[in-house]
C-alpha positions in Angstrom: -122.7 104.7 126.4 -120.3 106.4 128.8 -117.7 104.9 128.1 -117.7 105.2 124.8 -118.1 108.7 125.1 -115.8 109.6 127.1 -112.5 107.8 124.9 -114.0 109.2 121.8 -114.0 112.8 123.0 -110.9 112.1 124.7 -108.9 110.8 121.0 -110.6 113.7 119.5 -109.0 116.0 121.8 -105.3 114.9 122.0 -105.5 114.8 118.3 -107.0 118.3 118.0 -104.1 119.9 120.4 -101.4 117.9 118.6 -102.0 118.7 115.1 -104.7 121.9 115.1 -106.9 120.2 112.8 -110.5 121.9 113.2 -112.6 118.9 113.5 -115.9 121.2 113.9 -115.8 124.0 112.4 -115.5 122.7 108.7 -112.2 124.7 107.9 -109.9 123.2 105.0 -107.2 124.7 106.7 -104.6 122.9 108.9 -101.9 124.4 110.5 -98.2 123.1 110.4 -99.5 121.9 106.8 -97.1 122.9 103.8 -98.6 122.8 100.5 -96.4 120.7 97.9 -92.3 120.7 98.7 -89.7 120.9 96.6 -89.4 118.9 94.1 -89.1 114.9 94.6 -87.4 112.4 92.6 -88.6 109.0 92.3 -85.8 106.6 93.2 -87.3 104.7 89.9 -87.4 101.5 91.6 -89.9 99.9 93.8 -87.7 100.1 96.7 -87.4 103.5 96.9 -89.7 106.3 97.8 -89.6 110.6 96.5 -87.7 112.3 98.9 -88.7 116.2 100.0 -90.3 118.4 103.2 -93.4 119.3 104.7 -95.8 117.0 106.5 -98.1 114.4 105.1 -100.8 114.2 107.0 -102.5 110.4 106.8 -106.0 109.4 107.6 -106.3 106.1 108.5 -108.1 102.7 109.6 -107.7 102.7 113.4 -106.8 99.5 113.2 -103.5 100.6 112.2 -102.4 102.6 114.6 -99.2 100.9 115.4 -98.2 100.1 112.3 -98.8 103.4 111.2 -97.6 105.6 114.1 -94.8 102.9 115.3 -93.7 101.9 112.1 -94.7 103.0 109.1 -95.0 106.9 110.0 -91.5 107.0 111.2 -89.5 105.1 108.7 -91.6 106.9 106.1 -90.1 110.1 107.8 -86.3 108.6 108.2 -86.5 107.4 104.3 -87.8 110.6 102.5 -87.4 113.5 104.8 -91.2 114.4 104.5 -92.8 114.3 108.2 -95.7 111.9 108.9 -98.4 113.1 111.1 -101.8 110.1 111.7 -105.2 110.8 112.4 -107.2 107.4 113.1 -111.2 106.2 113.3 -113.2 103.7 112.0 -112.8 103.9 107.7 -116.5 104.6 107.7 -116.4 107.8 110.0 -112.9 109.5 108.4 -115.2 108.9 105.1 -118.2 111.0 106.3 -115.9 113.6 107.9 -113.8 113.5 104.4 -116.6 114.2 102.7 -118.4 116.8 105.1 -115.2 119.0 104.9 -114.8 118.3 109.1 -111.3 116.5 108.2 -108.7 117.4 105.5 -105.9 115.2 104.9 -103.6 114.0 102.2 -104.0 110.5 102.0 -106.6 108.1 103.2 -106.1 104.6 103.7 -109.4 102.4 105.0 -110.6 98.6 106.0 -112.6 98.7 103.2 -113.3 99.3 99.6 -117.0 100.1 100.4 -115.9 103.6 102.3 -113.6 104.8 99.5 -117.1 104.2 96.9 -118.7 107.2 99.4 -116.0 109.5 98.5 -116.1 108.7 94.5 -118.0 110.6 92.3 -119.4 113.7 91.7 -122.4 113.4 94.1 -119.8 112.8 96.9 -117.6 115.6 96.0 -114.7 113.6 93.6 -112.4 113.2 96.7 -111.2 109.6 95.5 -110.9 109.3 91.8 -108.6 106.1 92.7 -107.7 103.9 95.0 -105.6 100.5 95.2 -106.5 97.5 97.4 -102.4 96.5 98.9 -103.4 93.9 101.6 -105.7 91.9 103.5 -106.0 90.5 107.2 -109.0 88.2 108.7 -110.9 89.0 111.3 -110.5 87.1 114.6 -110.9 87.2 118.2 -108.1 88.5 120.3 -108.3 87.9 124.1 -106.1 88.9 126.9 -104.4 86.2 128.6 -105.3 87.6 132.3 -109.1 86.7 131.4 -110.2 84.3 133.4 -111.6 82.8 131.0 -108.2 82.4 128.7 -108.2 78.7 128.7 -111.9 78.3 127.5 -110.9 80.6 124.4 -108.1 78.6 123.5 -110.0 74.8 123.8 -113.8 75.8 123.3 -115.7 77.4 120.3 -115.1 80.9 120.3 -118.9 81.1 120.3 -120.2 79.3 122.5 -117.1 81.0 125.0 -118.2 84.9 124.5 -121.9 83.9 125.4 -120.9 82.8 128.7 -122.1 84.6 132.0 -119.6 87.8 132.5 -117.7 87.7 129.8 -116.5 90.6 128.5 -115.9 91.2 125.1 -115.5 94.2 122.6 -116.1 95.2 119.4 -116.6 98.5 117.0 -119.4 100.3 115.7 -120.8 98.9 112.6 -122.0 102.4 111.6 -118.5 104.0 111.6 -116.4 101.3 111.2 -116.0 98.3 108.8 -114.9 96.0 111.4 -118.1 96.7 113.6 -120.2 95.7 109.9 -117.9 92.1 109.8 -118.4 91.2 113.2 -122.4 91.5 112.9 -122.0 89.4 110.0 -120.3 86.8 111.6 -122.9 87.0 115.0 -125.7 87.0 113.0 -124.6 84.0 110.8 -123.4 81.8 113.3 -126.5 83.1 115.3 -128.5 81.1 113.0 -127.1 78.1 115.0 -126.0 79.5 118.1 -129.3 82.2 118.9 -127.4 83.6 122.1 -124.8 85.5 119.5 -127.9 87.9 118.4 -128.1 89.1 121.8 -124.4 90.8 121.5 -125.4 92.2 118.3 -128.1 94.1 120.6 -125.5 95.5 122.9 -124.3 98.5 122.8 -121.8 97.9 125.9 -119.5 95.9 123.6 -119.2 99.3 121.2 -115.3 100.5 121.1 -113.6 103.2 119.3 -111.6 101.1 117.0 -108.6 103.1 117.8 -108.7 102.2 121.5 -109.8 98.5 121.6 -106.3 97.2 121.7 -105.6 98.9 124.8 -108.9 98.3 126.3 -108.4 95.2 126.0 -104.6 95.4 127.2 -105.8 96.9 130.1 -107.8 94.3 131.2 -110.9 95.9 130.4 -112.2 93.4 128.2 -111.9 89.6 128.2 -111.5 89.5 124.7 -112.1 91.5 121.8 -112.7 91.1 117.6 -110.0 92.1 115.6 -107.8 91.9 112.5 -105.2 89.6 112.4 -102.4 92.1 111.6 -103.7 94.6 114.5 -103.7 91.9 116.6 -100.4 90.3 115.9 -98.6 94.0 116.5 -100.0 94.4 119.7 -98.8 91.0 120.7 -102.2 89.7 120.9 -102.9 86.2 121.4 -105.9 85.3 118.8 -107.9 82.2 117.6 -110.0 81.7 114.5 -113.7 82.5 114.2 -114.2 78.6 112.9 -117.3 78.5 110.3 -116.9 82.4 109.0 -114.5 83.7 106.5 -114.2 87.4 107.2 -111.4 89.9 106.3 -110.5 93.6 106.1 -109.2 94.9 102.9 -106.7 97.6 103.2 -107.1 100.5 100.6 -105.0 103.6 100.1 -105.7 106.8 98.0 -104.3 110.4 97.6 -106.8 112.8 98.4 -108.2 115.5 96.4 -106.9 118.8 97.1 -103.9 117.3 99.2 -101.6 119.8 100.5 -98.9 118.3 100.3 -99.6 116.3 97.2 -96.3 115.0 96.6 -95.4 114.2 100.0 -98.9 112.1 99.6 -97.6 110.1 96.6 -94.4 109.7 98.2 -96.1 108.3 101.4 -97.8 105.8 98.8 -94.9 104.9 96.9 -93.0 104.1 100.3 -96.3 102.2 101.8 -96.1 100.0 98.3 -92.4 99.6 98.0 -90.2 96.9 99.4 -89.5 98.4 102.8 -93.2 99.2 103.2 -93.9 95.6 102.3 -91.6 93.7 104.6 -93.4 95.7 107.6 -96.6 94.5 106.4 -95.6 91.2 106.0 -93.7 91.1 109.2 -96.8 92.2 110.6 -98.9 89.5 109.0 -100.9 90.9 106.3 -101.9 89.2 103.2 -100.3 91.2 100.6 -102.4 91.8 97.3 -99.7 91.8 94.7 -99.6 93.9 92.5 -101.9 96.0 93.8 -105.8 95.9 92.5 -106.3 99.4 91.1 -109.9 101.2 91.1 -110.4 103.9 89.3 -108.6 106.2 86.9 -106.0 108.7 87.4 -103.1 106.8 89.7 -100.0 109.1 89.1 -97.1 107.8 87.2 -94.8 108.2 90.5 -97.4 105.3 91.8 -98.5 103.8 88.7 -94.6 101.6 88.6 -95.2 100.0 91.6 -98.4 98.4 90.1 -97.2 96.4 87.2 -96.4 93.4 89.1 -92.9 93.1 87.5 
């Protein structure tokens, strides 16, 4: 799709100018990195975060680009003195570049559970050895209040509205992202009932980028689009439920073998999971999972307080 093809290249260049990662060539190297600062204190208290230089570089769930470059990234910066720099694509595709070497970063946080099992275990290189799920959101369907077709979202059946002759609506790619896999679930369930659904699932014109939906859809490119309920609710987005399904991102995070800046990674997870990284979440209307759910073995001690529950 043209489109398509044409954002994606266009993300993968601004990132690649801004940060001189070397999406293609395989390297492990990255420059501006800085491998493990000076030494970092845990605060000792939930509320607080390790403190130190050098940037943490984050791979994350596109949808959480606001919250991580708008919120999170910068009062992660202000609170610990590390610097934050984002890269963002569907939790599925950061896993496979993870993985093939393409991307390196220091901590990865994903949509799902299911993309942190392809980086566990030896067969798939040991790159996650743990990971904790910290929150949830349900997936909905945003739509932009210039559609003409705003006031049939709001009173009608979101699925018998996004059938309708030229409507417009957007969603991810189930092969890269975790979202895209939900929202076939929830056409092809409902499709059972409703038979025109299966014929979106066929269409490869409703295929975002994750991490430009929200403004395709903002710029009035799209009538409506499916998202998760936090995404939506810090872009402003006005939502309504997808009535009969039950369908919800879960939010992991994980440090990263062979971080560079392995402190600054824990100290970027100790801040996500503390108090101040909480109220943002909850301001933003995630479901927090608390404490924690832990996966694995190995979470460092500098994490491991946080996950008691006390």
């Amino acid at each position: 799709m043209t489109l398509f093809t044409r954002r994606a290249a266009l993300t993968t260049t601004l990132f690649a100018a801004g940060t001189g990662l070397l999406a293609a060539c395989g390297s492990s190297g990255s420059s501006g990195k800085t491998g493990a600062s000076s030494s970092s204190t845990a605060s000792g208290s939930p509320s607080g975060a390790m403190t130190g230089s050098g940037t943490v570089n984050v791979l994350y769930a596109g949808s959480l680009v606001d919250l991580m470059e708008k919120q999170i990234g910068p009062a992660f910066k202000t609170k610990t003195g590390y610097t934050f720099t984002g890269f963002s694509a569907g939790s599925t595709a950061l896993a496979a570049q993870i993985k093939g070497k393409v991307r390196k970063g220091d901590v990865f946080v994903s949509a799902s559970p299911d993309a942190d099992t392809l980086l566990m275990g030896s067969a798939n290189g040991d790159w996650v050895s743990w990971y904790l799920t910290f929150a949830t959101a349900p997936l909905v369907l945003g739509y932009s209040t210039k559609s003409t077709f705003a006031e049939d979202i709001r009173t009608k059946p979101w699925y018998d509205v996004i059938t309708m002759s030229g409507f417009r609506v957007g969603t991810t790619d189930p092969k890269t992202d975790p979202k895209g896999k939900l929202v076939v679930k929830a056409l092809t369930d409902a499709g059972k009932e409703h038979p025109a659904l299966l014929k979106i699932i066929k269409d490869t014109s409703t295929i975002f980028p994750e991490e430009t939906l929200v403004g395709d859809l903002q710029s009035g490119q799209l009538d409506a689009g499916f998202f998760y309920s936090s995404e939506a609710k810090a872009a402003n987005i006005p939502t309504v439920p997808l009535t009969g399904q039950d369908l919800k991102a879960s939010y992991t995070v994980s440090v990263l073998k062979g971080a560079p800046n392995e402190s600054g990674a824990e100290a970027f997870v100790q801040y996500l999971l503390g108090s101040e990284g909480q109220a943002v979440l909850t301001s933003d209307g995630f479901s927090l999972v608390t404490p924690p759910k832990t996966t694995g073995t190995g979470v460092p001690s500098s994490i491991a307080g946080l996950l008691s529950g006390a």
